[in-house]
N, C-alpha and C positions, 0 to 999 in steps of 0.2 A: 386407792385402797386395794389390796391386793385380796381379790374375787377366793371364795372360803366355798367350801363343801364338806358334808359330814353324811355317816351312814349311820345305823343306828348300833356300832359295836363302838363308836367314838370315832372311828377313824378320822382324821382331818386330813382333807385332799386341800387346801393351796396353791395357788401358783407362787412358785419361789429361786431364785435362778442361784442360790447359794448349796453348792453338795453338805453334806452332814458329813462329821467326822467319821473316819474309817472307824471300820469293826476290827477287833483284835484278830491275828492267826498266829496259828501256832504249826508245826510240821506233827506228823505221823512215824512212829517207826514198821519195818514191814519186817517179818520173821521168815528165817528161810524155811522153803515148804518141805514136807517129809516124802520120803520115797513113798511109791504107792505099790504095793503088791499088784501080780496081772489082776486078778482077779476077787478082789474081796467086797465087792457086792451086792446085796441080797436084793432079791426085786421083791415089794409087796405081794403078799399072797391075792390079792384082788385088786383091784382099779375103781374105786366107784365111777358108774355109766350117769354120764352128764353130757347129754345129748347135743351134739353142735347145732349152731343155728342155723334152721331150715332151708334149704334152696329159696330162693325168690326169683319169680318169674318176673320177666318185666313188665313195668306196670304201664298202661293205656294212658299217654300225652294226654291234657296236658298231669304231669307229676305235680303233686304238692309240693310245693318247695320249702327248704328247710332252711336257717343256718348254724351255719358249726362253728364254735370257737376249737383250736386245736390249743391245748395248755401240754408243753414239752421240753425237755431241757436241751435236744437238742435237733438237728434237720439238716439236709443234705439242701444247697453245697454250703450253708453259711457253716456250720460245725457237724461234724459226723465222729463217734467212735465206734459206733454198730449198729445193729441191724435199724436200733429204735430210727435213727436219722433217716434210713432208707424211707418205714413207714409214715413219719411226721411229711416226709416229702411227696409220696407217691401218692398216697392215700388221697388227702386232700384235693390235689389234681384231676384225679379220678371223680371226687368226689363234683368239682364242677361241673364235670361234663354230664351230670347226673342231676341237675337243677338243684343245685345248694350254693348257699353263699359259705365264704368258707374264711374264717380267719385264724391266724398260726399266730401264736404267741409264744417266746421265747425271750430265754435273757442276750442283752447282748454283749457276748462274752468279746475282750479283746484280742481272742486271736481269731477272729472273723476275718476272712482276706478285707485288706483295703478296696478292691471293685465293689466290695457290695455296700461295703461301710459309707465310701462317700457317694453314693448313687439315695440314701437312704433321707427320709425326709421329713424335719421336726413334726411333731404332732402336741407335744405339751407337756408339761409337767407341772407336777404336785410333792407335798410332802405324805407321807403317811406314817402315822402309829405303830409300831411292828411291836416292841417287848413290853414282857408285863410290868415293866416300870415305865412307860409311858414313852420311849426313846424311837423318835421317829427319824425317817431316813429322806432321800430323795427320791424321788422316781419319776423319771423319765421315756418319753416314747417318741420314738421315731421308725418308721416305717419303711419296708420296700412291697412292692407292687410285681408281681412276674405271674405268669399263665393263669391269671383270674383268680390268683391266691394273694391275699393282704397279707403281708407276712409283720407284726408289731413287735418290734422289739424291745425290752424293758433295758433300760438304761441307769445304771449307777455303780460309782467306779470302786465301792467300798466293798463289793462282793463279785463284781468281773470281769475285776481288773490282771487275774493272773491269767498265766498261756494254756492252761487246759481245762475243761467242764467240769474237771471231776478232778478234786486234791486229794483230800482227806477227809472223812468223818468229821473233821472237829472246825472244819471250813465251810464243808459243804453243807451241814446241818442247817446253822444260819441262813446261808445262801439261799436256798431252796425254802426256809418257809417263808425270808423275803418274797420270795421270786412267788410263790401260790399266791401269796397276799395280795402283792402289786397288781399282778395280772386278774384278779380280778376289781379288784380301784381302776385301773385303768379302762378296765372294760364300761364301769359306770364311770370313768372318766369321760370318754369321748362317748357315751349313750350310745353305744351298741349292745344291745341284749340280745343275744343268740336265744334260739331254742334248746339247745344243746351245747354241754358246755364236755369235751371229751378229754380227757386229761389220761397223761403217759406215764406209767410206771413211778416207784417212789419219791420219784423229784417233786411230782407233780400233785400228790396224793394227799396233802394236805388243801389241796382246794376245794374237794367236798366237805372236808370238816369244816371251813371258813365259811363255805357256801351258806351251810342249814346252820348257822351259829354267831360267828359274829358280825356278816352278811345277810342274815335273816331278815326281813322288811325292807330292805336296798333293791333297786330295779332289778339287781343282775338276778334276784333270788328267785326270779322263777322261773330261770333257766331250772331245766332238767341235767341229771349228770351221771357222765358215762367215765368207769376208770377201767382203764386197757391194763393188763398185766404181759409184760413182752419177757420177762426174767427176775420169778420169784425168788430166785436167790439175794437178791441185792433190796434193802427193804427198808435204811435209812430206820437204823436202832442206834439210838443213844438214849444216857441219862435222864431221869424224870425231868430233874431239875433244869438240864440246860435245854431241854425240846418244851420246857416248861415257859422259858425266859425268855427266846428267842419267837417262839408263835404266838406267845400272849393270849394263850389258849385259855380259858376258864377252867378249875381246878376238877368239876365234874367229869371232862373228858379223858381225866387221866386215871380211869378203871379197865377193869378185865374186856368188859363190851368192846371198848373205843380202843383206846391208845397205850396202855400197858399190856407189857410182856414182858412175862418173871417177876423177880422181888422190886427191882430197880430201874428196869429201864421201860422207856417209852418209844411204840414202833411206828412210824409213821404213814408204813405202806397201811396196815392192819387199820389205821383209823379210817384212811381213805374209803377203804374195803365195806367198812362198816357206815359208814353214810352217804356211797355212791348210787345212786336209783341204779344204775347196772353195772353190771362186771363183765368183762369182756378180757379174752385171750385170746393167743394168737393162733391157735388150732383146737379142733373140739378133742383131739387124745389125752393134750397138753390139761385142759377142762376139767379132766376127770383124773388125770395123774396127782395135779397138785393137791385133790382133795385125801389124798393118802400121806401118812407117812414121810411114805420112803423122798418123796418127790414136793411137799408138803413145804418144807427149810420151816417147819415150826407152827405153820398158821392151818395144816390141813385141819384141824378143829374146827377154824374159825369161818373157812373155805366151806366147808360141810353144812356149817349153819345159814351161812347165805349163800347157797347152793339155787335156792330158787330163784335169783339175778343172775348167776353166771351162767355166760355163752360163750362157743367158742368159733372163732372163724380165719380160716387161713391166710396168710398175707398173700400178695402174686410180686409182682417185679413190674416196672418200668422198664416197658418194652420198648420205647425210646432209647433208653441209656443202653440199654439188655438186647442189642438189633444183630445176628449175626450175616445180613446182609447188608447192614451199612455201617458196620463197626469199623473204622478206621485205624483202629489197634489191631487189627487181625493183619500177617502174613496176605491173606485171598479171602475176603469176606465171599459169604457162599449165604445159598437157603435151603429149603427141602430140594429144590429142584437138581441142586448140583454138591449137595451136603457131603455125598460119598469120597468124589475126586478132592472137592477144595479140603476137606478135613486132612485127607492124606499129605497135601499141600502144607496145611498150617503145622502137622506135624513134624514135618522135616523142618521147617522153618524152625520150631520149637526147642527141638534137639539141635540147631548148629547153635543157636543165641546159648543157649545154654551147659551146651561142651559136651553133649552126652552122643551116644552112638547114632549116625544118622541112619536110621534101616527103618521107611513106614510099615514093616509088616511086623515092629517089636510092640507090645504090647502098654501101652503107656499110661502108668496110675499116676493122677493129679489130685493132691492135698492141697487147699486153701484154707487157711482155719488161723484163728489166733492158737496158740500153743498152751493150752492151759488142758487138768485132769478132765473140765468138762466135756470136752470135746474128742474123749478117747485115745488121746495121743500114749496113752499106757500103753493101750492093746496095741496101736500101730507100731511105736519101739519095739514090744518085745517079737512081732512077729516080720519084722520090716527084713530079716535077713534072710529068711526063707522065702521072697517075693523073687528076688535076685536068682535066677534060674537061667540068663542066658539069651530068654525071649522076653522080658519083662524091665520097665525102668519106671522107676518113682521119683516126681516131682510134687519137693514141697515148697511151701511158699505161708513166710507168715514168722510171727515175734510171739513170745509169752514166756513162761516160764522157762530160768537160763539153764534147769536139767535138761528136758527138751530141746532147747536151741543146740545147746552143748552135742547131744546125741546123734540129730540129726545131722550137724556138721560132722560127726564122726563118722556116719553112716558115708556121705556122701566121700572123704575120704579115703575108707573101706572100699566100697563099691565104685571106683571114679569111671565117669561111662554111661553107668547104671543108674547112678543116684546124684539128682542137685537140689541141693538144700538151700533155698533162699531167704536166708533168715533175717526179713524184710517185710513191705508191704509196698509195692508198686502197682499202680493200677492197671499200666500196660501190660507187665507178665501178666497178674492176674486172668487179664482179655486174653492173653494168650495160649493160656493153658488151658483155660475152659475151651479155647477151638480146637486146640492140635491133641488134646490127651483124651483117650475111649474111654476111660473112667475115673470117675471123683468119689473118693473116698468122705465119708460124712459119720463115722462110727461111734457114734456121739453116747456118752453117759444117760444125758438129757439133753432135750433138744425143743424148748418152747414152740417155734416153728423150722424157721431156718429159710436161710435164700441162697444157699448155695447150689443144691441139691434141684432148685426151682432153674436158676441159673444156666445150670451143668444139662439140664433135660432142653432147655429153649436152645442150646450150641448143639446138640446132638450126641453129649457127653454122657454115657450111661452113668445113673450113680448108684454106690456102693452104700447101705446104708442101714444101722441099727433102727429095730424098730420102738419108736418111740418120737412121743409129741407131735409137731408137726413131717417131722420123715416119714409116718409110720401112716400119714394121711395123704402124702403125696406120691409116694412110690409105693409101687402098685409090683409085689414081685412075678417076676417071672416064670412061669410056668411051663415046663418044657413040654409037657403033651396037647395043650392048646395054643401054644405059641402066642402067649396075649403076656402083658405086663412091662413094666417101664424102667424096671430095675432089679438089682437083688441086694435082698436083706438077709438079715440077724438076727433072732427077739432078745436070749440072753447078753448078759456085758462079760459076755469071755474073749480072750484072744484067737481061741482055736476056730470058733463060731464066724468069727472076722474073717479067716484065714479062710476058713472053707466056703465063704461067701466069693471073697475074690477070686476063688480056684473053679468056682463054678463058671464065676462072669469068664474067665480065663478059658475054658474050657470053650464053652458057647462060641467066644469071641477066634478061635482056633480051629475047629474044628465044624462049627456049621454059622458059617460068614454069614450066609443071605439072612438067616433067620437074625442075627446082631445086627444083621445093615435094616434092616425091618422095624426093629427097636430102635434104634438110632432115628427111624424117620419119624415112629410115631410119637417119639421122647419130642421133637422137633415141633410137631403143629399139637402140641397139647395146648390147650390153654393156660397160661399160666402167669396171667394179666391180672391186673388189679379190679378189672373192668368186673368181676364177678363179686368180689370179695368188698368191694364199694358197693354193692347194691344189697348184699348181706348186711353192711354195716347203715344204707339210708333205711332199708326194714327194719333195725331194731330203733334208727330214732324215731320214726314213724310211728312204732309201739309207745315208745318213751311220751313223746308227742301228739298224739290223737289228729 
């Protein structure tokens, strides 16, 4: 007889080795995007002050120990398309070596490389109940194991079985309140109850609502729960009725409090929001921006109102992966000790791969970014021709919107020498250009945290950057009559503000060396590890947790 479990929302967990029938899809259409004016706009007249989470001193051996479930859609290296992957992966890591047990739960999509896939290793499965007509799925787990992180991956082919994380709205909706559902069934599947259960951005965000609802009285339920906001623009809104069908949510949840927004539709981040014991983002500026307006994408009301859960704390980098002393993609890996000669090194390297004029004493701006409005590629267009002076060359590097792409191959056309447009994503340029280029442009709209900017200061790479989110918490501008700070900024989102940012770094970097080579060293031994920002993140479970 085939072994039965139930929780008290009905769910039925089974063991049963038959998949369920696919879920319908449908495709998306996308609308070409409009020109953007340089500068059209406006910055909130205020910021509400929403204080980051407090330094935490380390605590006296032995540590309480905690564990973490991590609930995310996605992680580096099994699937990555930004920064979220870096965090789901670093973090964690970090987090062991900080006395937590630490478990990652994710779907497992099939464009996962086959290394990890057949390395990975059955755990069990069950059927469960997902729509509110009673239409249950399969769910499956199988596991891998790597530097003291359990990493569980939910298994079933009717939701990811296509080649990327993220389709469409009308795909992805189902997919994702599957994927909340299971992963917590599976967590009372295999009787691991975390203390904390920390869930990523809107994929994930429907697992507090399951949690306190139809999870309530199930072992998993008294886990505590933390939802990380990494990029409140993307927030997973659709129709009452199909976010209605597919979560099998109770009808009560779909009010102004919880999960409606506007006449019609229902948002998914926003529910999260509203039944997560805390709220967490990825910098405290970021913290106090989304609770506005301008910076808000709709929910700053609702941000406002549970303002007393939300904290904020900055990501760091995987100083492993991030080693400019043992980075094997670099030309002359180097460290503080010998950063000056080997940079110049990496530089020449950087300009023959790349076709542009070899002279280390030309001035060299490096853009890494995907290509989209959020990330200022406005401002950079329209002022990318007056960079071009003779002493100065820009490299970019990166895909997104095909005006941008389009532009900056024009550029590099225009300028050839001067300007190379790699309108890509390579991981070894990338390595590359963080060692050989003096500075990295980050001139961003908004900017949640960012790890480029983190990146670009650990190679010795001064960065260029708008103030705002987490840029605005990590670069420290330069001050020429003290001679102290880590970079130079912007606060308005104008082009000329950009422009006179660069001319300043340009200036410095020309005309008084030692004091840039000074910068360069102390951008170098900054911290800018996880190793801080993980002990940020066990103080608030700690709080969560008594």
């Amino acid at each position: 007889m085939a072994e039965k479990r139930s929780d008290s929302a009905g769910t039925k967990i089974k063991k049963n080795n038959a998949p369920s029938v696919p879920a319908g899809t449908s495709a998306a259409g996308t609308a070409d995007l409009p020109e953007i004016p340089v500068s059209r706009y406006e910055e909130p007249a205020s910021v509400p002050d929403t204080p980051p989470a407090p330094a935490v001193s380390e605590p006296e051996l032995p540590q309480p120990r905690r564990s973490i479930a991590f609930i995310g859609s996605e992680c580096y290296p099994f699937v990555k398309t930004g920064g979220l992957g870096d965090v789901m992966y670093a973090l964690p890591k970090a987090l062991t070596r900080q006395n937590c047990d630490v478990k990652v739960i994710l779907p497992r999509y099939r464009c996962i490389p086959w290394k990890y896939q057949e390395k990975m290793v059955y755990r069990g499965e069950f059927r469960m109940d997902l729509c509110s007509d009673g239409r249950s799925f399969y769910v499956g787990i199988m596991e891998y194991v790597w530097d003291g992180v359990v990493y569980d991956f939910i298994d079933n082919e009717d939701f990811f079985s296509s080649g990327n994380p993220y389709t469409n709205l009308i795909d992805d909706i189902p997919k994702y309140c599957f994927f909340s559902k299971a992963a917590l069934a599976a967590l009372n599947y295999m009787d691991w109850i975390p203390d904390i259960i920390h869930c990523h951005d809107w994929q994930a965000a429907l697992v507090p609502v399951y949690l306190r609802t139809l999870f309530a009285g199930t072992r998993v339920s008294s886990a505590k729960v933390m939802l990380t906001i990494h990029n409140l623009r993307f927030q997973g809104i659709y129709d009452i009725p199909t976010i209605k069908y597919w979560s099998g949510l109770p009808d009560y949840l779909f009010d102004y409090a919880v999960l409606k927004q506007g006449h019609d539709d229902a948002n998914m981040f926003k529910g999260g929001l509203a039944y997560s014991d805390m709220i967490t983002t990825v910098s405290g500026t970021y913290a106090g921006e989304i609770q506005s307006p301008f910076y808000g994408e709709g929910l700053d009301a609702h941000l406002r109102f549970h303002s007393w859960k939300l904290r904020g704390i900055v990501n760091g980098i995987d100083c492993d992966l991030w080693n400019p002393e043992k980075d094997e993609l670099l030309a002359s890996p180097y460290g503080p000790d010998d950063a000056l000669a080997k940079k110049a090194e990496n530089k020449l390297a950087l300009q023959e791969q790349l076709g542009l004029e070899r002279d280390e004493h030309k001035f060299v701006i490096g853009l890494i970014s995907r290509l989209t409005d959020q990330k200022g590629l406005d401002l950079v267009n329209f002022i990318l021709p007056e960079l071009i002076d003779g002493n100065t060359q820009v490299v970019v590097l990166g895909t997104g919107d095909v005006r941008y792409e389009n532009s900056f191959r024009y550029y590099e056309n225009a300028f050839r020498g001067s300007v190379c447009s790699s309108i890509m994503y390579d991981e070894e340029r990338a390595h590359r250009i963080y060692g050989g280029a003096d500075a990295l442009l980050v001139p961003s709209l908004f900017e949640p945290c960012g790890l480029t900017q983190l990146i670009a200061m650990h190679y010795g790479t001064v960065p260029i950057v708008r103030e705002t989110g987490g840029l605005k918490d990590t670069v420290q501008p330069y001050n020429e009559y003290s001679n102290d700070g880590n970079g130079f900024t912007f606060d308005r989102y104008e082009a000329w503000l950009l422009l006179d940012a660069i001319n300043r770094a340009k200036t410095l970097y020309f005309t008084s060396r030692d004091r840039w080579n000074e910068m360069v060293l102390r951008d170098m031994v900054k911290d800018v590890s996880w190793e801080n920002s993980a002990r940020q993140y066990r103080s608030l479970y700690l709080e969560l947790k008594p």
